[in-house]
PANU-323391 format. One record per residue (C-alpha): residue in one letter; residue number from 1; z negated, y negated, x negated. Coordinates in steps of 0.05 Angstrom, whole numbers. Example, Ala and Ser with C-alpha at 12.3 -4.5 7.8 and 13.67 -1.06 7.14 Angstrom:
<rs>
A_1_-156_90_-246 $
S_2_-143_21_-273 $
</rs>
This chain:
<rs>
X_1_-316_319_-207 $
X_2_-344_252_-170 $
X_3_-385_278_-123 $
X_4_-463_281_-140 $
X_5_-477_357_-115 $
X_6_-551_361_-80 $
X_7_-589_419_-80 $
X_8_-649_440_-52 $
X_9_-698_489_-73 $
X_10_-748_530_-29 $
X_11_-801_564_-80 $
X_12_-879_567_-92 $
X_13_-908_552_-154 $
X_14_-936_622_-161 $
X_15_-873_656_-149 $
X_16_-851_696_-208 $
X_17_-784_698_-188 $
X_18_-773_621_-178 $
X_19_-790_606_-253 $
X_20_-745_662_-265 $
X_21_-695_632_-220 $
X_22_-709_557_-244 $
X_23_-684_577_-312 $
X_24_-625_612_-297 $
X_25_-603_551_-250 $
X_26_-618_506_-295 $
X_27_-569_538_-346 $
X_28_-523_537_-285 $
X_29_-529_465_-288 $
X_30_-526_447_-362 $
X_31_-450_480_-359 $
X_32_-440_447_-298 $
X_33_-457_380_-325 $
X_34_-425_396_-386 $
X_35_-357_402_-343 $
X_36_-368_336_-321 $
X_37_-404_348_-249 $
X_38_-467_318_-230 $
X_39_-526_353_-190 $
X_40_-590_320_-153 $
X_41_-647_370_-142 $
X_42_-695_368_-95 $
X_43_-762_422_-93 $
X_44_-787_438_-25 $
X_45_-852_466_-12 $
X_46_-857_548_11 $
X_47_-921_580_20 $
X_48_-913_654_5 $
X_49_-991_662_24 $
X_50_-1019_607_54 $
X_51_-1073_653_82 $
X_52_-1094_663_14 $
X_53_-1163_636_-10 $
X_54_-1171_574_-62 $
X_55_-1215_626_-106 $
X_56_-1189_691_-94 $
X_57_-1240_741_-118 $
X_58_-1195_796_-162 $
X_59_-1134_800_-207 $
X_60_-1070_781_-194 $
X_61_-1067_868_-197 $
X_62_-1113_873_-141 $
X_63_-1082_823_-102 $
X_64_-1005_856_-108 $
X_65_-1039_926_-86 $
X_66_-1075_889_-28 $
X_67_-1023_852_1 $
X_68_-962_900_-11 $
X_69_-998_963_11 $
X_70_-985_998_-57 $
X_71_-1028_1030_-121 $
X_72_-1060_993_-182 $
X_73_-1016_1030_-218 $
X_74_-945_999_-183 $
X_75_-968_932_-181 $
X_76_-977_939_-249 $
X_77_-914_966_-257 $
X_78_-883_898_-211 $
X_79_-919_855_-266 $
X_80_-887_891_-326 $
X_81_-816_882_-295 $
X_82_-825_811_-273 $
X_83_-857_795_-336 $
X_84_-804_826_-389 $
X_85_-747_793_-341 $
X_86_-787_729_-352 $
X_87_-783_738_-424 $
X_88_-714_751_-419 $
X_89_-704_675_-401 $
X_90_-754_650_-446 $
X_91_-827_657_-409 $
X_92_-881_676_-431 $
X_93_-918_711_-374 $
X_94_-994_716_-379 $
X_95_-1020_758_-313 $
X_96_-1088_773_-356 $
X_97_-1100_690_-348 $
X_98_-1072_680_-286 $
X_99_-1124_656_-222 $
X_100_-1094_678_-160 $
X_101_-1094_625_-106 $
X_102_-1074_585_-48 $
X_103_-1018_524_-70 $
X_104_-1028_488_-6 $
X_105_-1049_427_-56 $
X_106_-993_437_-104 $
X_107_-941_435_-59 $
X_108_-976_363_-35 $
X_109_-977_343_-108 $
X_110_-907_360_-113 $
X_111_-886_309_-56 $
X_112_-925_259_-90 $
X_113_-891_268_-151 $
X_114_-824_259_-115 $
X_115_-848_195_-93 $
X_116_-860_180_-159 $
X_117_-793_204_-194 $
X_118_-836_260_-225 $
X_119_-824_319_-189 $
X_120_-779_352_-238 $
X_121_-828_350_-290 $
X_122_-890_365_-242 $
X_123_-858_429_-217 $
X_124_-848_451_-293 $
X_125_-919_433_-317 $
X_126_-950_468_-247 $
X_127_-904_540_-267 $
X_128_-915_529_-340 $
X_129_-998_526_-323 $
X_130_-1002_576_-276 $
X_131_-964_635_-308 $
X_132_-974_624_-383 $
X_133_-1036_573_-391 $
X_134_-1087_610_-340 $
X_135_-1096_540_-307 $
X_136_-1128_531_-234 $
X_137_-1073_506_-192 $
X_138_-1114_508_-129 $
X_139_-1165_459_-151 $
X_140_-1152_384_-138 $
X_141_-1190_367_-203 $
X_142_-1145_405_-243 $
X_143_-1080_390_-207 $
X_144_-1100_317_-219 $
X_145_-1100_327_-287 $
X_146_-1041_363_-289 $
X_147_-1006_300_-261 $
X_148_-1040_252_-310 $
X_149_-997_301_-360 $
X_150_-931_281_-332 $
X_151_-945_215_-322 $
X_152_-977_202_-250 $
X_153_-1034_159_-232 $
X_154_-1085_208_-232 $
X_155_-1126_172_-190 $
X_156_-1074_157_-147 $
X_157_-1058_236_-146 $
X_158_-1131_253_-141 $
X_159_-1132_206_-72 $
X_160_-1077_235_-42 $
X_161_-1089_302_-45 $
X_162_-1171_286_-24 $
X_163_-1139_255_44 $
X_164_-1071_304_47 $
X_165_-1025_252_49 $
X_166_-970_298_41 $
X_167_-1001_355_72 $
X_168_-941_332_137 $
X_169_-887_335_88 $
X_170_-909_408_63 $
X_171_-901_429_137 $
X_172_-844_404_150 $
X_173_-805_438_87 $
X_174_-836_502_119 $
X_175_-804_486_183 $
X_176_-737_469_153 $
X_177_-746_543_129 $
X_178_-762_574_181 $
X_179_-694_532_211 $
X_180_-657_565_157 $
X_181_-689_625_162 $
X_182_-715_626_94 $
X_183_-757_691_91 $
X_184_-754_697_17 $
X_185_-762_651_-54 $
X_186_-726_620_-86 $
X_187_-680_597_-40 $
X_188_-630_542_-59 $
X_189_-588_511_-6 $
X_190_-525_471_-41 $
X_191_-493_409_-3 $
X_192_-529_431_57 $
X_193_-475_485_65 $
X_194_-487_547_13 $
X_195_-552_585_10 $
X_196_-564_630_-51 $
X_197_-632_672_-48 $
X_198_-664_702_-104 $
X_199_-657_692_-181 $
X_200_-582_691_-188 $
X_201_-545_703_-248 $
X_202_-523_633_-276 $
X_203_-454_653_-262 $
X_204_-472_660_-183 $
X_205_-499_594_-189 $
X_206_-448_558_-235 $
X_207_-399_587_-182 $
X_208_-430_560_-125 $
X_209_-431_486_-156 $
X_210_-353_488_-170 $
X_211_-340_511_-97 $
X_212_-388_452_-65 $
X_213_-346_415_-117 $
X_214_-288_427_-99 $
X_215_-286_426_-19 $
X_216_-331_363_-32 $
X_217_-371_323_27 $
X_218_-346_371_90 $
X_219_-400_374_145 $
X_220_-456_414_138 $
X_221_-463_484_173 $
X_222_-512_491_220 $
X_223_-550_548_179 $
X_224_-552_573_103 $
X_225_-506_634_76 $
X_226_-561_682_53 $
X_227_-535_721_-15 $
X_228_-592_768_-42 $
X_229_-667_756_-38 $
X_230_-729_764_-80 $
X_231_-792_749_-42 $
</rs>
């Protein structure tokens, strides 16, 4: 295998499902690797609330029942599924720690990072800090120091998300989405040709990577091949 495979991943950094989905890719990729193949990942930014506030008053409980219509009682339910999935792939889910908020300035963060060679380990330490450390990833201050942890200029960080440098790039990935017609994360788009939605098996994924192996650089298709969804 000689070609470099490039995928592209549409998921928010409170999305249960893309950690869930990031894993089981990722294994996808170790085996693919180990084969011999090479893969270049790319995050791209999707808002699954952007209407949601910085400091959402209630738990991640009350915000499930609110926004999907349903009981305390089945969003907790949702939270015990996702969560004992999660630990089926290694998280550790935490919902009791978890601040519920708006990742407008993540996403931005994340571009910086990929400006920076960084993004890879950004968009672990962002999922890693909002599902199992309780951290504030809505607050600049504390997304700054996030990216001091992986290695950024904090200052630097801290400047760009105070005049949303990247806010044009965040809208942009949301457009491509829309293009795609992306409805649901994660969403990974392979070669510009296969779309896979939802947190796949690794098998699904490992799958995918040999076939954009082995028909190698043919033009892209004008949309992505939807497969299953988790929103």
């Amino acid at each position: 295998m000689s070609n470099v495979i490039d995928v592209q991943i549409w998921s928010d950094v409170q999305c249960p499902w893309c950690y869930i989905g990031k894993r089981k890719f990722e294994a996808a990729v170790e085996q693919f690797r180990a084969e011999g193949g090479e893969v270049s990942v790319t995050y791209r930014s999707f808002e699954l609330a952007p209407d949601t506030p910085v400091d959402f008053e209630g738990t991640p409980i009350d915000y499930l029942s609110e926004r999907k219509g349903i009981s305390p009682e089945q969003a907790q339910q949702m939270v015990d599924r996702v969560s004992q999935i999660a630990a089926s792939v290694g998280l550790n889910y935490h919902y009791d720690r978890i601040h519920q908020t708006n990742t407008v300035l993540a996403h931005e963060l994340l571009h910086f990072a990929k400006q920076h060679d960084k993004q890879a380990e950004l968009k672990e330490r962002l999922l890693r800090a909002y599902f199992t450390e309780g951290r504030h990833i809505g607050r600049a201050d504390q997304l700054s120091d996030l990216a001091a942890e992986v290695g950024l200029d904090r200052e630097a960080a801290a400047s760009a998300l105070a005049d949303h440098t990247f806010l044009p790039d965040v809208k942009a990935d949301m457009a491509q989405a829309v293009a795609y017609g992306i409805q649901g994360v994660p969403f990974f788009v392979i070669d510009a040709k296969y779309g896979i939605s939802g947190a796949q098996e690794s098998a699904s994924f490992l799958a995918a990577l040999h076939q954009a192996a082995d028909e190698g650089r043919k033009p892209a298709a004008s949309t992505a091949r939807h497969t299953g969804s988790h929103a």
